[in-house]
C-alpha positions in Angstrom: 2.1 -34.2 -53.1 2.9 -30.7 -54.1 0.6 -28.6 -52.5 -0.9 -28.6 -48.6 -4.2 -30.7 -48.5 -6.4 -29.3 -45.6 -9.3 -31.3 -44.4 -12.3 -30.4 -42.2 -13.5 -33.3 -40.2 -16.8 -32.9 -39.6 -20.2 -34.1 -38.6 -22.8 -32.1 -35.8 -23.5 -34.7 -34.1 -21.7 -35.4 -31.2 -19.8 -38.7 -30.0 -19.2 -40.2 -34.0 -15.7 -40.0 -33.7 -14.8 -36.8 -34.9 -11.5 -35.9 -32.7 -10.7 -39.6 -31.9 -10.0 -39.6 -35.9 -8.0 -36.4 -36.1 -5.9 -37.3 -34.0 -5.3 -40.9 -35.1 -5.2 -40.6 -38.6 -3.0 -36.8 -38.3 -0.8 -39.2 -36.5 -1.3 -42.0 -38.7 -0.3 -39.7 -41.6 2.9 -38.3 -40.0 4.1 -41.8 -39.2 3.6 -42.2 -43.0 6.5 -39.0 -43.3 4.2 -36.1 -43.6 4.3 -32.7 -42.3 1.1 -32.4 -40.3 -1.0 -29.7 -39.1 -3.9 -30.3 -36.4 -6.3 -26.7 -35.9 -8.5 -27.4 -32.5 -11.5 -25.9 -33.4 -13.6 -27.6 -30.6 -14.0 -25.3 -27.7 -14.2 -28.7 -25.2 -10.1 -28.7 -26.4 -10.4 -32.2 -26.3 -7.7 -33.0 -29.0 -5.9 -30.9 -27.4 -6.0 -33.2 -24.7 -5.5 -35.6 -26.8 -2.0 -35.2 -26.9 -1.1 -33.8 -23.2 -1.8 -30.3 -23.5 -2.7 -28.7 -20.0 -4.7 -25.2 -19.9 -1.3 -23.9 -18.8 0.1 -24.7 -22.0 -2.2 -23.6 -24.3 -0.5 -19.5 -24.3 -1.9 -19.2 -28.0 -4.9 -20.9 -29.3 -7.3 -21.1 -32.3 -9.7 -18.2 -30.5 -6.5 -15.5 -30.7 -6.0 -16.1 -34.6 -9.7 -16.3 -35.2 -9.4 -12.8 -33.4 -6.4 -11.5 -34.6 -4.4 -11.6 -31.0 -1.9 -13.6 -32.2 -0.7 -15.1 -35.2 -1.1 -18.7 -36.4 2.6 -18.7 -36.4 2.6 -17.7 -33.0 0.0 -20.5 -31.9 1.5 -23.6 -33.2 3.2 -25.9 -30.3 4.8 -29.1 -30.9 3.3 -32.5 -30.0 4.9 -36.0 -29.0 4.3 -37.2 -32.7 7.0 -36.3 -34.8 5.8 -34.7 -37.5 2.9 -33.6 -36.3 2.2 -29.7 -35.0 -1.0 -28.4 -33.2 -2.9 -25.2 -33.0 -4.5 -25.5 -29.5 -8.6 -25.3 -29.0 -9.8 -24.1 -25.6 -13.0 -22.8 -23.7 -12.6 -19.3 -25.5 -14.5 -20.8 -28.9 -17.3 -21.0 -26.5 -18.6 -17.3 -27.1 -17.4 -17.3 -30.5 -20.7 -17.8 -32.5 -21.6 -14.1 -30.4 -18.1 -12.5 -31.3 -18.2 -13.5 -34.7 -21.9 -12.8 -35.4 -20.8 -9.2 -35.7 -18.0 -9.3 -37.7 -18.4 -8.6 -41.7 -15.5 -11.4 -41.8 -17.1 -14.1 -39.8 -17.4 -16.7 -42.3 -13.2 -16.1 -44.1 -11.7 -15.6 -40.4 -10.2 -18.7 -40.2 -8.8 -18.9 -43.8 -7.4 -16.0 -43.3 -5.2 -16.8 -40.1 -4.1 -19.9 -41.9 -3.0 -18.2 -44.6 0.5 -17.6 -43.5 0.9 -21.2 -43.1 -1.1 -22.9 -45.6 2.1 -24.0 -47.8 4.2 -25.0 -44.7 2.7 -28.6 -44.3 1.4 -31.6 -46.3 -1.9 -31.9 -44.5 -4.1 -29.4 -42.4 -6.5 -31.3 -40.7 -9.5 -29.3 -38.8 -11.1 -31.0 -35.7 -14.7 -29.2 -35.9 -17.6 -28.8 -33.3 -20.7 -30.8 -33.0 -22.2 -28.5 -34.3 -23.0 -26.6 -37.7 -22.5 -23.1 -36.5 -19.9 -20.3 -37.3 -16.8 -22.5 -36.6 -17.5 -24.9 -38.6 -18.6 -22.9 -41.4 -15.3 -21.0 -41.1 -13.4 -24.4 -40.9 -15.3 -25.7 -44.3 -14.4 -21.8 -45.9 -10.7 -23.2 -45.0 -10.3 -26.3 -46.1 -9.9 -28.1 -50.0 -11.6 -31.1 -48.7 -14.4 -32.3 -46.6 -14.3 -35.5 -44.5 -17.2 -36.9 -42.3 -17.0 -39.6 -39.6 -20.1 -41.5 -39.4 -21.5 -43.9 -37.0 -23.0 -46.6 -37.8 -26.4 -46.3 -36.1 -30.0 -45.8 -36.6 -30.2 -42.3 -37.2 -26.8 -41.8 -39.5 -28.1 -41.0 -42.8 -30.5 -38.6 -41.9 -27.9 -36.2 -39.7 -25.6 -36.5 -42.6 -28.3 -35.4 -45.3 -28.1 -32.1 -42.8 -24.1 -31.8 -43.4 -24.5 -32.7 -46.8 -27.1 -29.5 -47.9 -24.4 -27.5 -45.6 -21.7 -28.2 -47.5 -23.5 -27.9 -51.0 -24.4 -24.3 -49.4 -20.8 -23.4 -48.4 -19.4 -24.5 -52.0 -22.0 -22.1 -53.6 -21.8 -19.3 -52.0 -18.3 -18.6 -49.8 -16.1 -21.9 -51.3 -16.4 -23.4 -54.2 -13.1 -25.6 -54.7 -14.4 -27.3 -51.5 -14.9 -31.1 -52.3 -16.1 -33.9 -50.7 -12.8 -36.5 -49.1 -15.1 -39.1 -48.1 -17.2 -40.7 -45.2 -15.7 -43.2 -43.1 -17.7 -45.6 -40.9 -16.7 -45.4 -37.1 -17.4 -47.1 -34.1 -18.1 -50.1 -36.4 -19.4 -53.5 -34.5 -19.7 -56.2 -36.9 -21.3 -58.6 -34.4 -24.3 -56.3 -34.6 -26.8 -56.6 -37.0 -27.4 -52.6 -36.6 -24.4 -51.8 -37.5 -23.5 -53.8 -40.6 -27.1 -53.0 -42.1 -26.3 -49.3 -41.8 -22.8 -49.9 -43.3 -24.4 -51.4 -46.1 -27.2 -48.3 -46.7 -24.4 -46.0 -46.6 -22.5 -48.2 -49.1 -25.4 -48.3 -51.0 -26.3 -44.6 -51.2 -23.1 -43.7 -51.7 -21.0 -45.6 -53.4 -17.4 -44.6 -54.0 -17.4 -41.7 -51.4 -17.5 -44.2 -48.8 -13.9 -45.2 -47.6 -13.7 -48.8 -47.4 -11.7 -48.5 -44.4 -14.0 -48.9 -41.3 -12.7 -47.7 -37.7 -14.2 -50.6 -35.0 -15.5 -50.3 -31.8 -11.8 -50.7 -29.8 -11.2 -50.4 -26.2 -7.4 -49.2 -26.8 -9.6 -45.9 -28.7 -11.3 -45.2 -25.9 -8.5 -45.5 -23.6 -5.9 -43.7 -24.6 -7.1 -40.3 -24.3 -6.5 -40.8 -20.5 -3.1 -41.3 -21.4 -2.6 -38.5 -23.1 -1.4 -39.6 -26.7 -3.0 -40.9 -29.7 -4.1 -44.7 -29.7 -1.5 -45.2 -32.3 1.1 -44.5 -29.6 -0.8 -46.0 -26.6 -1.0 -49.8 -28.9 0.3 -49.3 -31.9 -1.0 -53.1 -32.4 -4.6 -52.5 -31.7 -8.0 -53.0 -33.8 -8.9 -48.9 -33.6 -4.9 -48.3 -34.1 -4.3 -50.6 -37.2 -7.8 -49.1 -38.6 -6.5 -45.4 -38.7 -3.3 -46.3 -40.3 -5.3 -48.3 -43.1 -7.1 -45.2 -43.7 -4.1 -42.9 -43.9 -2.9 -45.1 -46.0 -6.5 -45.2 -48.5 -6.0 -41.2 -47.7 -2.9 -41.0 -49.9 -3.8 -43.0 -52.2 -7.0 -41.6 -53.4 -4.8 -38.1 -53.1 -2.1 -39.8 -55.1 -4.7 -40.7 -57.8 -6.4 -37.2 -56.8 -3.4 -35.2 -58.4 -2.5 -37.6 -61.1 -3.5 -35.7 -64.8 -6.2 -36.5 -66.2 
């Protein structure tokens, strides 16, 4: 692929899956051999966690580029996934609805800090809050591509019509080369009726944006956060684990066909 691909991963409700797929499938796609980028935008820091960061470590983090104390450059630390770099989330995003609420800037501050590195990896991938509020508006005025974790539950389709008029909203007015990468089911129990009538709504509704990959409910997922590395690292072997790589792998290929001339 010739040029960087970032990706918000979004969806404001909480508990879908949203950091538990950053992690994976960034992970997933630098096992694959690309260069990977992972922005913390969460200010719980949890995929920062995700990958054995300590407070103590975190010296630079997403708050001082949004701010302009330090550089992006500055703020990218290594993980244990080759391949894969992090820009580190922390409590400081929690007052940053306020400090950005008086900045002219508020909605481009993010773009803006990336800039410097925007060509230096394959993939940018941007853990956002639950929540559709100035971070996540700045992370959608960042990224080429949109991708929303869904669970499969009652209530789905009618939090995602929300994120859906948000997005149509941010292409309009502040990003218009913003596209939609797909929705991919999460947390998926095929033993429950629930969940595989929900799967087939969203199917139903919407068609091809739906990846066919679906991420099952997996013990090894839930677990390995306490271990401080992605599941793919923790069992390689598992359900959750072999689910993410299948979707890194539908990823490429729909970005393969994606900048194939028409």
């Amino acid at each position: 692929m010739s040029d960087t691909q970032t990706i918000a991963i979004a969806n404001q409700k909480g508990g879908v899956g949203k950091t538990t797929t950053t992690i994976n499938l960034g992970t997933a796609l630098a096992a694959a051999g690309c260069s990977v980028l992972l922005i913390d935008m969460d200010p719980q820091g949890n995929a920062s966690t995700g990958f054995g960061l300590t407070s103590e470590q975190r010296e630079q983090t997403v708050a001082n580029i949004l701010f302009d104390k330090a550089k992006a450059t500055d703020a990218i630390v290594e993980t244990l996934v080759p391949g894969l770099k992090l820009i580190p989330g922390s409590s400081d995003l929690s007052s940053a609805d306020i400090d950005l609420s008086k900045d002219t800037d508020r909605l481009t501050r993010l773009r803006t800090a990336l800039a410097p590195v925007s060509k230096s990896f394959d993939y940018i991938l941007i853990d956002c809050p639950p929540s559709l509020n100035l971070l996540t508006l700045n992370a959608l005025a960042a990224a080429d591509r949109l991708l929303v974790p869904l669970q499969t539950e009652f209530f789905a389709l009618e939090g995602l019509s929300q994120l859906m008029t948000t997005y149509q909203e941010v292409r309009a007015a502040l990003n218009p080369s913003l596209t939609l990468e797909g929705i991919v089911l999460t947390m998926v129990d095929r033993r429950n009726n629930l969940a595989r009538q929900v799967s087939e709504d969203v199917r139903e509704h919407l068609g091809q944006q739906v990846f066919q990959t679906e991420i099952p409910r997996n013990v090894r997922l839930s677990e390995a956060p306490s271990h401080a590395m992605p599941a793919l690292l923790y069992d390689h072997q598992s359900a959750g684990s072999l689910a993410y790589q299948a979707l890194a792998a539908e990823l490429l290929a729909r970005n393969t066909k994606y900048e194939e001339p028409a």
